[in-house]
Every structure is written in C-alpha cells, then in structure tokens.
N, CA, C and O atoms as a Tinker XYZ file with bonds, in Angstrom:
   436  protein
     1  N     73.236000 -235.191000   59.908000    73     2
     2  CA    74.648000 -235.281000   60.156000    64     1     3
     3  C     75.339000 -235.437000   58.811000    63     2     4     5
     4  O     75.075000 -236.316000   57.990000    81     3
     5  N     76.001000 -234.749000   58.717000    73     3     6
     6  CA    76.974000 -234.849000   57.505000    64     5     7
     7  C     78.587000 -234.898000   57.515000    63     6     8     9
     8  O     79.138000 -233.965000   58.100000    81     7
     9  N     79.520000 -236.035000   56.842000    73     7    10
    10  CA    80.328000 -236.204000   56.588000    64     9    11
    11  C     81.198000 -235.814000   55.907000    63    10    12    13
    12  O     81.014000 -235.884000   54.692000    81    11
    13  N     82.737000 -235.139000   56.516000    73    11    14
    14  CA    83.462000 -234.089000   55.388000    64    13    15
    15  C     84.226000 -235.375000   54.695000    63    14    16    17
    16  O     84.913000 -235.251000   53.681000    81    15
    17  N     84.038000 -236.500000   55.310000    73    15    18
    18  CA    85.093000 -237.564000   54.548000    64    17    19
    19  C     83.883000 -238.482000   53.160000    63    18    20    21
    20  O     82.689000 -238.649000   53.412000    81    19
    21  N     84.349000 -238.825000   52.168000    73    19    22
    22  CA    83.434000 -239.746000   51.418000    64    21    23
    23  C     83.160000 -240.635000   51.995000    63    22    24    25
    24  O     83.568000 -241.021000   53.090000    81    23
    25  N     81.912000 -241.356000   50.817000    73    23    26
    26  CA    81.498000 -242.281000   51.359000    64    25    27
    27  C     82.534000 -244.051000   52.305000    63    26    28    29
    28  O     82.414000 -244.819000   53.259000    81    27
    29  N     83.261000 -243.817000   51.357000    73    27    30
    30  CA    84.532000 -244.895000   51.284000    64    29    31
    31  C     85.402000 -244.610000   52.775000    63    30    32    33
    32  O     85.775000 -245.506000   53.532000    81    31
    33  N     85.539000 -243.661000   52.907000    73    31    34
    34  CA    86.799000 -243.356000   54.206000    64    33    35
    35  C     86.009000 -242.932000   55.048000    63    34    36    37
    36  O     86.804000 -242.868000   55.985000    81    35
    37  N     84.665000 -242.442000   55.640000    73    35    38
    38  CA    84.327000 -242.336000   56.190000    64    37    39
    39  C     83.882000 -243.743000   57.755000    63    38    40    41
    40  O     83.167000 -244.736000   57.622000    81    39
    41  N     84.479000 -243.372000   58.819000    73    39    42
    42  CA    83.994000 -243.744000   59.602000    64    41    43
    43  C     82.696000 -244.351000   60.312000    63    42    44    45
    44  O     82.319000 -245.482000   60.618000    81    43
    45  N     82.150000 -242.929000   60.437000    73    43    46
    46  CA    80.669000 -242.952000   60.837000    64    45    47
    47  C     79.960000 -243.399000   59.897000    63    46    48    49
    48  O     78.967000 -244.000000   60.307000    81    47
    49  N     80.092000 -243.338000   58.532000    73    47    50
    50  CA    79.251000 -243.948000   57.322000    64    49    51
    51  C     78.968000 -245.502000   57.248000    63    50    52    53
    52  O     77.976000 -245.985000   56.703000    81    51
    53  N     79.963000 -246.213000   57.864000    73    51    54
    54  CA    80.016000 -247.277000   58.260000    64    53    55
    55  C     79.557000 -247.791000   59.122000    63    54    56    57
    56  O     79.704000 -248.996000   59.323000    81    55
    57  N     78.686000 -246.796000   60.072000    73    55    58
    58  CA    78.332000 -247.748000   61.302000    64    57    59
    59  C     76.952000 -247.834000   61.262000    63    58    60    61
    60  O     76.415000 -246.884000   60.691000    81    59
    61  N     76.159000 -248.760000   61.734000    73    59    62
    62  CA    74.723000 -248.916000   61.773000    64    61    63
    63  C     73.747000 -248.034000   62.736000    63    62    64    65
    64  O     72.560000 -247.725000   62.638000    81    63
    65  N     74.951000 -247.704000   63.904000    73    63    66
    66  CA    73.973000 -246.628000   64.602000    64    65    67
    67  C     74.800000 -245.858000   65.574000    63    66    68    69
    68  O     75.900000 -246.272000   65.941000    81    67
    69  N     74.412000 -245.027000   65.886000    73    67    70
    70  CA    75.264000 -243.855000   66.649000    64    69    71
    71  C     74.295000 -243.528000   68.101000    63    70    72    73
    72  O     73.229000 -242.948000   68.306000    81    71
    73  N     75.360000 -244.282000   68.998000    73    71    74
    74  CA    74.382000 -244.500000   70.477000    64    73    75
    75  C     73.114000 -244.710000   70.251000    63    74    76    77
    76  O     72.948000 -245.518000   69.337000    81    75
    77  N     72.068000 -244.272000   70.755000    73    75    78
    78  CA    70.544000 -244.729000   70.830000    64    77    79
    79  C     70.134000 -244.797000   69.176000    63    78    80    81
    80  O     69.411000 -245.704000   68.765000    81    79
    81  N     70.483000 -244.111000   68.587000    73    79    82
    82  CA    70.397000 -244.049000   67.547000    64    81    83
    83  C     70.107000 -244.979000   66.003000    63    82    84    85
    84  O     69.634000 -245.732000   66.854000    81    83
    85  N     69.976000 -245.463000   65.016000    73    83    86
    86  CA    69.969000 -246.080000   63.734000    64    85    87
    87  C     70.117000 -245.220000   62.901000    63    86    88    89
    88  O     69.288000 -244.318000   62.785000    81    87
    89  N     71.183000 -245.298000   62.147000    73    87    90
    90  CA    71.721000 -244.139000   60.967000    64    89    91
    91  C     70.941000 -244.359000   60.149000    63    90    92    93
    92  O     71.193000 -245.470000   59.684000    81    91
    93  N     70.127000 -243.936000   59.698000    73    91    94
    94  CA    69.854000 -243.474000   58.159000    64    93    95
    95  C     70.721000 -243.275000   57.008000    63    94    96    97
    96  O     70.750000 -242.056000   56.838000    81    95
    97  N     71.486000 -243.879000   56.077000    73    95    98
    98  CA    72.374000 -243.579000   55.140000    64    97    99
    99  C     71.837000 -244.243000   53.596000    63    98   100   101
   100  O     71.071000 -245.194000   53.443000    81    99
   101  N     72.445000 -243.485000   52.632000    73    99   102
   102  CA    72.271000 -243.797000   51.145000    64   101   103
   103  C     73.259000 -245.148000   51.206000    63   102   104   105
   104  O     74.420000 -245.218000   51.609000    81   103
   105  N     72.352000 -246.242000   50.642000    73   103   106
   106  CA    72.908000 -247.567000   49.897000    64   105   107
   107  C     73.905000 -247.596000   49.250000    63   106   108   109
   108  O     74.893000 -248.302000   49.452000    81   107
   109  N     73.712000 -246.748000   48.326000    73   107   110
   110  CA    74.474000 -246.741000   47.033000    64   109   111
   111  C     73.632000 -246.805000   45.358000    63   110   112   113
   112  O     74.010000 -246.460000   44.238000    81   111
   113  N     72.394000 -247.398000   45.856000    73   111   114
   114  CA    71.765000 -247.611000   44.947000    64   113   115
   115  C     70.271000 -246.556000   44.500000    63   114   116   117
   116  O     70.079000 -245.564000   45.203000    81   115
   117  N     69.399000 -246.815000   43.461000    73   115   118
   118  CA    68.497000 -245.904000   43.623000    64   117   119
   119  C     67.348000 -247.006000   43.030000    63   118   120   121
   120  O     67.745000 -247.948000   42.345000    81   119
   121  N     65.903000 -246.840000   43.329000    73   119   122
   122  CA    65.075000 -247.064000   43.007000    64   121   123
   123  C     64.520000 -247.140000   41.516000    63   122   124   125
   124  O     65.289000 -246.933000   40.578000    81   123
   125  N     62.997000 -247.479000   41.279000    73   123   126
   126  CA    62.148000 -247.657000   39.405000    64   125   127
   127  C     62.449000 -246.343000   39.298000    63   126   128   129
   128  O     62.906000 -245.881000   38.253000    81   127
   129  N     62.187000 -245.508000   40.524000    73   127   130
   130  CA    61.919000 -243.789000   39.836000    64   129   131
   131  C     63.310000 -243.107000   39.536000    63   130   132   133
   132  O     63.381000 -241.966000   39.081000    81   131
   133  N     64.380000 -243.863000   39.814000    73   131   134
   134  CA    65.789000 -243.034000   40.196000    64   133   135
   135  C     65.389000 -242.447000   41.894000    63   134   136   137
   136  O     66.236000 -241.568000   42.054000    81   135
   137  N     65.010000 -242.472000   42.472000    73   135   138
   138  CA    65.414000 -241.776000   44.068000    64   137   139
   139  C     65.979000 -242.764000   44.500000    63   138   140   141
   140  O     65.632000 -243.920000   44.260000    81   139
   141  N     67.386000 -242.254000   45.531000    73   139   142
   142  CA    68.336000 -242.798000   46.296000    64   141   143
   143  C     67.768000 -243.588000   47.167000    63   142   144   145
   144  O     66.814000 -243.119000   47.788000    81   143
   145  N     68.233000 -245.100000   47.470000    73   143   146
   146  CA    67.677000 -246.237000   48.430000    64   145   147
   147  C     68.385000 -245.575000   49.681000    63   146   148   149
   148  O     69.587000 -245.332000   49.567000    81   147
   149  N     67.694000 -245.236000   50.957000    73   147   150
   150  CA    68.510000 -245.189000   52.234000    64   149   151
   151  C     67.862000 -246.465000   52.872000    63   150   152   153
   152  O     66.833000 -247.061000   52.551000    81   151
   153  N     68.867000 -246.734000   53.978000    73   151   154
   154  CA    68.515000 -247.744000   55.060000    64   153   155
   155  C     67.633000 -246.981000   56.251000    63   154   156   157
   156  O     67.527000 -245.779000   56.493000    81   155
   157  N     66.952000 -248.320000   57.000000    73   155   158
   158  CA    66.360000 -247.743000   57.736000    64   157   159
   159  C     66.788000 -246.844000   58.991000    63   158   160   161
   160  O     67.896000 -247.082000   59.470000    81   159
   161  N     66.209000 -246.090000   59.419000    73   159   162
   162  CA    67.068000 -245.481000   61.085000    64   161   163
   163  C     66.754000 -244.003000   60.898000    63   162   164   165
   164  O     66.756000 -243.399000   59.825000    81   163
   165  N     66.413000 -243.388000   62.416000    73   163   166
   166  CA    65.929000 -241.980000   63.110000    64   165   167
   167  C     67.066000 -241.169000   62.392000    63   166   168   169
   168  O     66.470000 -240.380000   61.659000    81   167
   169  N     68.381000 -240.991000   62.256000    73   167   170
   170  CA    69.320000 -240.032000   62.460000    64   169   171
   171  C     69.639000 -240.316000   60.967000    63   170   172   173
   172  O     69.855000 -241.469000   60.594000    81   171
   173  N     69.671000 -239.101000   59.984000    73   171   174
   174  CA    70.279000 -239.324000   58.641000    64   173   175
   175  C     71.713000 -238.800000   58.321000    63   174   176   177
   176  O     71.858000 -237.596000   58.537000    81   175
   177  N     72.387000 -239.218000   58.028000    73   175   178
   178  CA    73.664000 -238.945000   57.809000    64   177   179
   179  C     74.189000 -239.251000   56.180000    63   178   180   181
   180  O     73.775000 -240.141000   55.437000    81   179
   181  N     74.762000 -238.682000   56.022000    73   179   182
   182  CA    74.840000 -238.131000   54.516000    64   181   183
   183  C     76.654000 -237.576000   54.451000    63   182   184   185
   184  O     77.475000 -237.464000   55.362000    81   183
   185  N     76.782000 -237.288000   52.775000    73   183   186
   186  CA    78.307000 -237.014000   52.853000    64   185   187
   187  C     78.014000 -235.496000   52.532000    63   186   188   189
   188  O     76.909000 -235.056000   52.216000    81   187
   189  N     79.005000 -234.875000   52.642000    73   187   190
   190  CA    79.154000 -233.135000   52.158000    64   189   191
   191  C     78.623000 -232.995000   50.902000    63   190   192   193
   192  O     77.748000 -232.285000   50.408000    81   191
   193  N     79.390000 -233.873000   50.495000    73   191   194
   194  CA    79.447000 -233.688000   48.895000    64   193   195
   195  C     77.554000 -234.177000   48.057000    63   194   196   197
   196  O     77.088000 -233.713000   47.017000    81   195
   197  N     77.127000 -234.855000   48.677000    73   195   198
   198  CA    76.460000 -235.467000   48.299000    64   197   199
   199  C     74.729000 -235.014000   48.864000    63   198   200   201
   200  O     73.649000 -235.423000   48.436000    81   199
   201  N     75.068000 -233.913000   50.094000    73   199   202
   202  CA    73.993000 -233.172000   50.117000    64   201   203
   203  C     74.067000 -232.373000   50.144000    63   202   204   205
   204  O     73.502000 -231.790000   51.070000    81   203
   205  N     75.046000 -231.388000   48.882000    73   203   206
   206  CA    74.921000 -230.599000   48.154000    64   205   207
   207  C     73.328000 -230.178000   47.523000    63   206   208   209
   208  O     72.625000 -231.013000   46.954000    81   207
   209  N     72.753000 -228.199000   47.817000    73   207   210
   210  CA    72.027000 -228.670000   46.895000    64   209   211
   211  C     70.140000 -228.644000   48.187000    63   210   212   213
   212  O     68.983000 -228.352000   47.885000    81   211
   213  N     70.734000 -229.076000   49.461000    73   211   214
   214  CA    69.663000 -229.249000   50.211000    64   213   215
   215  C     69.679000 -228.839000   51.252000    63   214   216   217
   216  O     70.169000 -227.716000   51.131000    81   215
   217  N     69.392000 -229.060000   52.550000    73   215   218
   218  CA    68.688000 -227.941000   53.894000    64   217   219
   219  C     68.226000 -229.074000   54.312000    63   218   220   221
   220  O     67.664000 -230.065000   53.847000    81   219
   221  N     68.793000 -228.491000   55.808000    73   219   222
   222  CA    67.806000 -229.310000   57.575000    64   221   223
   223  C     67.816000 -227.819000   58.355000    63   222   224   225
   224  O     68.536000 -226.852000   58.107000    81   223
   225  N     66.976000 -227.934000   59.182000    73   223   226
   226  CA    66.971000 -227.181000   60.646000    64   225   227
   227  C     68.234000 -227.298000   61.279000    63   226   228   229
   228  O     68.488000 -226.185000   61.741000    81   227
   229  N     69.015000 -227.973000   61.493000    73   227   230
   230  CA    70.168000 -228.470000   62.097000    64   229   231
   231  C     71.309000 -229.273000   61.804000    63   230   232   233
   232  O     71.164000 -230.484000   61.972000    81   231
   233  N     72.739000 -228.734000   61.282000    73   231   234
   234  CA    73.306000 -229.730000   60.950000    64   233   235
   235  C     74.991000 -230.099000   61.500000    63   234   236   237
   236  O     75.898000 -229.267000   61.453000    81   235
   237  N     75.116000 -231.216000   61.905000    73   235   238
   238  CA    76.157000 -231.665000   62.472000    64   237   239
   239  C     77.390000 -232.150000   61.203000    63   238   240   241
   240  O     77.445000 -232.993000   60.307000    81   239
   241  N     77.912000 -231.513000   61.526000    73   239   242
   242  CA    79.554000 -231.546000   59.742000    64   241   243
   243  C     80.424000 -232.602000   61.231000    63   242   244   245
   244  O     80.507000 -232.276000   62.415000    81   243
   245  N     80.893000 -233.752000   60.615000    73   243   246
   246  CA    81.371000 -234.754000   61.336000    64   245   247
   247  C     82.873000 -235.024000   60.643000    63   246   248   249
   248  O     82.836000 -235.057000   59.413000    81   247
   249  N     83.970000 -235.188000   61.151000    73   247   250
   250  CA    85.102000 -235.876000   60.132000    64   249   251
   251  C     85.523000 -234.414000   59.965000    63   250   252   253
   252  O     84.669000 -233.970000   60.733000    81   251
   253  N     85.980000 -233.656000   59.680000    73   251   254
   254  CA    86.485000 -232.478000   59.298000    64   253   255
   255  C     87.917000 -232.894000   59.526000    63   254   256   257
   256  O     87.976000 -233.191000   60.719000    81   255
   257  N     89.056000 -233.055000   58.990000    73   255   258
   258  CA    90.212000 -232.925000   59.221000    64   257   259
   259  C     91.253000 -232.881000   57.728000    63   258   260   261
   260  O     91.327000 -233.602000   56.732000    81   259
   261  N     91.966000 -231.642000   58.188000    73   259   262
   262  CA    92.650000 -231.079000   56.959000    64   261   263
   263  C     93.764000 -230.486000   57.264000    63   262   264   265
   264  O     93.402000 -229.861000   58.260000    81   263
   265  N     95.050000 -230.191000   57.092000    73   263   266
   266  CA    96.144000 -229.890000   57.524000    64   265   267
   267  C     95.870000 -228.240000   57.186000    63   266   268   269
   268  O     95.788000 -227.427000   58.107000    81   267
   269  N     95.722000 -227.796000   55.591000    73   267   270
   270  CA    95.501000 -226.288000   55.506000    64   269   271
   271  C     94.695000 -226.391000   54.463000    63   270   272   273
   272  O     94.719000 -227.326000   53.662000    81   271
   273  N     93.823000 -225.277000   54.421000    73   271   274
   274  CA    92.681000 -224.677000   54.185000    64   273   275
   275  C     92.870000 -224.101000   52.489000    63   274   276   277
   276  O     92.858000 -222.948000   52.057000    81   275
   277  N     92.990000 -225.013000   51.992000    73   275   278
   278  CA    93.048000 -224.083000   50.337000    64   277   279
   279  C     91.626000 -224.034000   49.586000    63   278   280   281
   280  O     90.569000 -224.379000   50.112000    81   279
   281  N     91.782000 -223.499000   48.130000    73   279   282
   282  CA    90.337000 -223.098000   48.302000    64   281   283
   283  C     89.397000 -224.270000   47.828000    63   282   284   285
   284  O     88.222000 -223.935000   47.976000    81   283
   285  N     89.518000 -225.379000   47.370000    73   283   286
   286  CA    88.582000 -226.835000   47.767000    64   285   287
   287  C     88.084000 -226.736000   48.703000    63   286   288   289
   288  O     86.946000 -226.283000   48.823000    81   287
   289  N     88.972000 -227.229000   49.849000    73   287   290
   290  CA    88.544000 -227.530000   51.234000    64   289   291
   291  C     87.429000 -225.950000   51.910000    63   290   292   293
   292  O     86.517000 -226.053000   52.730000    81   291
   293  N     87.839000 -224.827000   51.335000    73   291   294
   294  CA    87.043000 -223.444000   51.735000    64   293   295
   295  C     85.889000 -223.745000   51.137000    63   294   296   297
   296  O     84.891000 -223.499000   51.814000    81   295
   297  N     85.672000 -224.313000   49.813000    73   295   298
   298  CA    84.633000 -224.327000   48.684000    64   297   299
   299  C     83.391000 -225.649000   49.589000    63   298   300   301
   300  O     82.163000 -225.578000   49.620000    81   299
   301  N     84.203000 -226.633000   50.155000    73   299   302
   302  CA    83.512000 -227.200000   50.666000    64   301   303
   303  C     83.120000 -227.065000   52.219000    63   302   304   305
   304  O     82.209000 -227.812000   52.576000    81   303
   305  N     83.602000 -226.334000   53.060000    73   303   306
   306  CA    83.363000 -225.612000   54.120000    64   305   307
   307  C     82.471000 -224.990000   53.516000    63   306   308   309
   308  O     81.325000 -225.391000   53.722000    81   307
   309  N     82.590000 -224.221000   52.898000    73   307   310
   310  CA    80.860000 -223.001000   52.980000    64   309   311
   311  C     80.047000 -224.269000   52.526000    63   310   312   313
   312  O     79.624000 -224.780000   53.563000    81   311
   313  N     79.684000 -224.925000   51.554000    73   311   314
   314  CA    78.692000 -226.193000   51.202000    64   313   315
   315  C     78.286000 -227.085000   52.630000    63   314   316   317
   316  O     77.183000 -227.631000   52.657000    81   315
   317  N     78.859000 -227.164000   53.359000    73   315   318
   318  CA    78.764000 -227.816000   54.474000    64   317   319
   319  C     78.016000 -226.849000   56.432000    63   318   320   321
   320  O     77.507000 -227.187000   57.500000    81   319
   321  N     78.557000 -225.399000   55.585000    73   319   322
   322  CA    78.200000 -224.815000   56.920000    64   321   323
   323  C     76.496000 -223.736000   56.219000    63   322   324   325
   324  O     75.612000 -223.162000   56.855000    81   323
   325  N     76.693000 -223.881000   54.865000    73   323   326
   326  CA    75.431000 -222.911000   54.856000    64   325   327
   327  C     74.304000 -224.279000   54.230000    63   326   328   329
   328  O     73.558000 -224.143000   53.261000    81   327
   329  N     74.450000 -225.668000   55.145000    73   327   330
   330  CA    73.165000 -226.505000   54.736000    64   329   331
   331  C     72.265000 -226.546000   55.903000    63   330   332   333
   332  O     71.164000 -227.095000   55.951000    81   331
   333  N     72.823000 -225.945000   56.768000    73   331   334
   334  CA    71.846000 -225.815000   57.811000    64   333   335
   335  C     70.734000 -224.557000   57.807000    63   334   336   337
   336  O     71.317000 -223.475000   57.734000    81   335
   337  N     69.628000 -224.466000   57.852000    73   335   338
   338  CA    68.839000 -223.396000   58.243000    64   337   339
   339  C     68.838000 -222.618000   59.325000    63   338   340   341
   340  O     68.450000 -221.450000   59.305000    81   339
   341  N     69.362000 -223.335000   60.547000    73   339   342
   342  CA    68.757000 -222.737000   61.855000    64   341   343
   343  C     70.451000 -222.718000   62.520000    63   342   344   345
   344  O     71.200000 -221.751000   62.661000    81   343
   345  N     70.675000 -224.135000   62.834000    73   343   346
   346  CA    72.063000 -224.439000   63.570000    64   345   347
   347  C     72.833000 -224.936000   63.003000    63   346   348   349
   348  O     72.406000 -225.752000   62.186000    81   347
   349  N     74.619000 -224.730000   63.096000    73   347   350
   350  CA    75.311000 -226.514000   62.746000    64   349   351
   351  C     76.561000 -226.374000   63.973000    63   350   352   353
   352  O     76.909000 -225.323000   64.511000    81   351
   353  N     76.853000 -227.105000   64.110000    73   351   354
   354  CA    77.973000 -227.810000   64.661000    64   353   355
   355  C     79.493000 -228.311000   63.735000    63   354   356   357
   356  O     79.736000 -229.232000   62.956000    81   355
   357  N     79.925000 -227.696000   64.042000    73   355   358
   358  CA    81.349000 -228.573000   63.295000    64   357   359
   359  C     82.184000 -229.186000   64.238000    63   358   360   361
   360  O     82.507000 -228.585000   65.263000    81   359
   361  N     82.610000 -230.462000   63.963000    73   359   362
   362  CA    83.505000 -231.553000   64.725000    64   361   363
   363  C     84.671000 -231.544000   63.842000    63   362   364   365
   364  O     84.730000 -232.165000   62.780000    81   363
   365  N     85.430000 -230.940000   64.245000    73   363   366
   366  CA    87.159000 -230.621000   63.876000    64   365   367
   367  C     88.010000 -231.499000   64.443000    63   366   368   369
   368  O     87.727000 -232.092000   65.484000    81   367
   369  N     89.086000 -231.648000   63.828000    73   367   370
   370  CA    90.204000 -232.307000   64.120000    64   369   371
   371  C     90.864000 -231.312000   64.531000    63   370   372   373
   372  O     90.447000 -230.206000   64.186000    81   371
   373  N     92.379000 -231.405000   65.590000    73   371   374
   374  CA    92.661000 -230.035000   66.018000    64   373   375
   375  C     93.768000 -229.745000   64.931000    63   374   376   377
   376  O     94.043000 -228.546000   64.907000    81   375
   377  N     94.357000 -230.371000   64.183000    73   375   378
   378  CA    95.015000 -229.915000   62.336000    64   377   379
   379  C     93.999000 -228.849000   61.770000    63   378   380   381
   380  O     94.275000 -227.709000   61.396000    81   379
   381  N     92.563000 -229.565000   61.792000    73   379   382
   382  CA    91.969000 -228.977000   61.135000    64   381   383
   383  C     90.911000 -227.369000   61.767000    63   382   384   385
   384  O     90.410000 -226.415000   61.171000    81   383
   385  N     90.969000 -227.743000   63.071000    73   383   386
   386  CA    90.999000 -226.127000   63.886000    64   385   387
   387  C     91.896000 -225.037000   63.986000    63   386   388   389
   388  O     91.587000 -223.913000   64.383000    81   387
   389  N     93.144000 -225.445000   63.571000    73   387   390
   390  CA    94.022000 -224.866000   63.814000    64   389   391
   391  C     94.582000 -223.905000   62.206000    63   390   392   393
   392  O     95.016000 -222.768000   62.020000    81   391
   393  N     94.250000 -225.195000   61.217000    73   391   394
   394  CA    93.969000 -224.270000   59.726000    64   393   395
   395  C     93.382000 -223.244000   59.684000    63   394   396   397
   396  O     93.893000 -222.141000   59.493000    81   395
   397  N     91.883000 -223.553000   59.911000    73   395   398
   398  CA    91.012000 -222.567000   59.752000    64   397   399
   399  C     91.061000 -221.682000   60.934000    63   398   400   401
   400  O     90.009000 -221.044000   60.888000    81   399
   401  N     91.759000 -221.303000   61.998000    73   399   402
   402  CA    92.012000 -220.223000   63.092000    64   401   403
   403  C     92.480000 -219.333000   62.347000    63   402   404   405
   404  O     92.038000 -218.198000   62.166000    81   403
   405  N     93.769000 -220.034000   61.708000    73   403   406
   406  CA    95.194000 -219.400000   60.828000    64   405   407
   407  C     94.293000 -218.677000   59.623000    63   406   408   409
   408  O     94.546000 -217.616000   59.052000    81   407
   409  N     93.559000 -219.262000   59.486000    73   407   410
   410  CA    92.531000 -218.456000   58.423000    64   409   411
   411  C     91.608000 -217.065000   58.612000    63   410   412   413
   412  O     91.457000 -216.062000   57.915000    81   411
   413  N     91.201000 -217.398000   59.583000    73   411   414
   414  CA    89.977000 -216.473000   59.892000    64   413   415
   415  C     90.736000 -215.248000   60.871000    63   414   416   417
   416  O     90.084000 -214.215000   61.017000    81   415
   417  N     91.849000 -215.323000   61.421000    73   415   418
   418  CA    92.827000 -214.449000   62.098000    64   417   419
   419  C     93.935000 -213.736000   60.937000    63   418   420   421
   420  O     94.902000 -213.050000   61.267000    81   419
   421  N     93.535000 -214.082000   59.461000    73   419   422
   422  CA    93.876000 -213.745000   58.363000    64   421   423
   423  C     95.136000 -214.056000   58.432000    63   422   424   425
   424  O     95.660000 -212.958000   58.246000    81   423
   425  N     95.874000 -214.711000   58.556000    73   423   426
   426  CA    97.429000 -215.586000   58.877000    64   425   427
   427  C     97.648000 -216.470000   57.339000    63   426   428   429
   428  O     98.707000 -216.955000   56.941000    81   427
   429  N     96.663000 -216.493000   56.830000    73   427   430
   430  CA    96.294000 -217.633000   55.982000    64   429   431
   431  C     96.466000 -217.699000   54.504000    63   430   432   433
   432  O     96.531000 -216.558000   54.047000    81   431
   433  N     96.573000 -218.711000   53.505000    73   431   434
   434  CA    96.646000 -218.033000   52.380000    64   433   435
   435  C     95.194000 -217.550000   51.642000    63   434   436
   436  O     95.219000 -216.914000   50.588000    81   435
C-alpha cells in the first residue's frame, strides 16, 4: 500500500493497523548497515515518494487528492501507478478523479 500524502500528513501512516491487519511502516530510522527500521505487521505501507525505485505484485496508491493535475503531481502518478507488476488500485478523492478525467478526456493542461 502506498501513500500519495508524506510521511507527516498522511493518515493511514499513522495508524497501527488497517482492519485485521498490522501495518508494516518505515520508523524513520535505519540500522549498523544503513537499511530502513520498519515496524512489525502483515500489510506494508510505504509513501510514493519513498518507494520510488521498487516493485510488488500488487499495489494499492491510498490518499490521492489534488485539485489539478500539473506535471509534479503527473510525474508522481506514473511513479505510483507503474510500481506495481501485476495490479494497482487507486483510491481518489473525487477533486482528484475529476482532475485526472479532465485529463485523460484531453480537457486538460
């Protein structure tokens, strides 16, 4: 699961577990070797920005909300929709469905 909001404003980053679930998330800190400390838990959740760079079988983009679509927010849409291998899911805000409609119906800038 990955987060379009940072670590800081994020919601879900904050919570310890998501229904049956125990999130898996980065501390903040890293280990002797430098690798990132996560907490314990089944479901890993991570920010956009920050799993840059890597690949799952499946990935859920959580938090998405943006009034319009300039090219940041595009730059990080593709980073977010091509980390999946197999599937993803995007959870939109309807601001932020309604940008990217205006987009892809070429309405857009």
């Amino acid at each position: 699961m990955l987060s379009w909001r940072g670590r800081d404003k994020s919601r879900l980053l904050a919570q310890e577990r998501l229904a049956d679930w125990r999130l898996a998330r980065f501390e903040g800190g890293y280990d002797e070797q430098g690798r990132p400390v996560w907490s314990d838990g089944e479901l890993r959740i991570e920010t956009v920005r920050r799993f840059k760079s890597q690949s799952a079988d499946a990935v859920v983009v959580t938090e998405v909300d943006f009034e319009e679509l300039n090219e940041l927010r595009r730059n990080l849409l593709f980073v977010a929709l091509t980390r999946a291998r197999m599937h993803v899911e995007l959870g939109l805000t309807p601001a932020a469905a309604g940008a990217l409609a205006t987009q892809l119906q070429g309405k857009g800038p």
